[in-house]
C-alpha positions in Angstrom: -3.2 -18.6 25.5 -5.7 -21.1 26.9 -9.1 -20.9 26.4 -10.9 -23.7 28.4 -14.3 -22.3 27.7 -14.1 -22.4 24.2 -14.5 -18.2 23.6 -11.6 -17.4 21.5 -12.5 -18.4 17.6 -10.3 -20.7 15.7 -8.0 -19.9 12.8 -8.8 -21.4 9.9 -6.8 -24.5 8.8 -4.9 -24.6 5.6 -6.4 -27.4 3.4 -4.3 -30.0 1.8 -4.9 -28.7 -1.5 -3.7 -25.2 0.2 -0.7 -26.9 1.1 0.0 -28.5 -2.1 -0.2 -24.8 -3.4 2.3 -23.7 -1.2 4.6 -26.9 -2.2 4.2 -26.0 -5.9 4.8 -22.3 -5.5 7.9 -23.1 -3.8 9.2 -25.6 -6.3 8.9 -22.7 -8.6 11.3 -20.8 -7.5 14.7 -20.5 -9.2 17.3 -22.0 -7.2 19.6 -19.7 -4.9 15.7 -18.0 -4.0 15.6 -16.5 -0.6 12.6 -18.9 0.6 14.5 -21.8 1.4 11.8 -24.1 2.7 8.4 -24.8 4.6 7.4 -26.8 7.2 3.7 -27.9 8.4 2.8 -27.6 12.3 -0.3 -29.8 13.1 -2.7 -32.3 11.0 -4.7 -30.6 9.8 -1.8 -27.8 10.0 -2.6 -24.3 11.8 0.7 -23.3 10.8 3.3 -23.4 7.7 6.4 -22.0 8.7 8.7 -20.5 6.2 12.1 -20.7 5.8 14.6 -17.9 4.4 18.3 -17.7 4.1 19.9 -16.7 7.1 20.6 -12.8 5.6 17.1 -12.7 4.9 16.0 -14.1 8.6 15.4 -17.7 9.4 11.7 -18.2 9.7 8.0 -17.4 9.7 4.9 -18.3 10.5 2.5 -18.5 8.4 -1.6 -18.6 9.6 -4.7 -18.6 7.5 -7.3 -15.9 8.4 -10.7 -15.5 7.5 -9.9 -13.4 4.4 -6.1 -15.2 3.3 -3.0 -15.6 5.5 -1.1 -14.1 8.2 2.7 -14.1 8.2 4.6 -13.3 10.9 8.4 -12.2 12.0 10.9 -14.1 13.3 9.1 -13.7 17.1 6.1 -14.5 15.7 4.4 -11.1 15.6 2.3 -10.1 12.7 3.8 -7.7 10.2 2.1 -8.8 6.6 -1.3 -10.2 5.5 -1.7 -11.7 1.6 -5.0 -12.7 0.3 -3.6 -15.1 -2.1 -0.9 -17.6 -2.2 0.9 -15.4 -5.2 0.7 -12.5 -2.4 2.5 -14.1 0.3 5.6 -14.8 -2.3 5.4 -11.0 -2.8 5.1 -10.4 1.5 8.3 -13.0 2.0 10.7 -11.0 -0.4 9.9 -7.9 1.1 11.1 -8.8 4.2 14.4 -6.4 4.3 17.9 -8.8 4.6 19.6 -8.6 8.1 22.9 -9.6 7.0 24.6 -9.3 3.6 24.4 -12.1 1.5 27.7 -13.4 1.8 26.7 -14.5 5.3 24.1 -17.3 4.0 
């Protein structure tokens, strides 16, 4: 959506040391974990998209709001809001599977 007049507000940005959260609370993860990856969009980024095995869908964007972050489905549509980091672990395995495992 454009917004040549400058109305709409910004999202916040995630921080570097945000992202380096995000990086470490992957890298926790035992191997064979349904988040499979992450990926920054913009410098400073606007968006970290995250990556599940293909039963578990593919990808999701992840925002920062004013009061944590916004994670959305696979078209991009809102469906889970974490306040914390540890939170948005908790929001990506909840998403249900859409295949069964073997499928990965």
């Amino acid at each position: 959506m454009s917004d040549p007049e400058g109305i709409l507000p910004l999202m916040p940005r995630f921080s570097s040391e945000e992202i380096d959260q995000i990086d470490q609370l992957w890298r926790s993860l035992p191997a064979g974990h349904m988040w499979t990856g992450w990926a920054t969009v913009g410098h400073p980024p606007d968006t970290v998209w995250i990556y599940r095995s293909r039963a578990h869908w593919r990808r999701f964007p992840l925002t920062r709001t004013k009061t944590g972050y916004a994670l959305g489905d696979d078209q991009g549509r809102l469906f889970r809001e974490a306040a914390t980091l540890e939170d948005l672990l908790k929001a990506v395995e909840a998403v249900p599977q859409l295949r069964v495992a073997d499928q990965d």
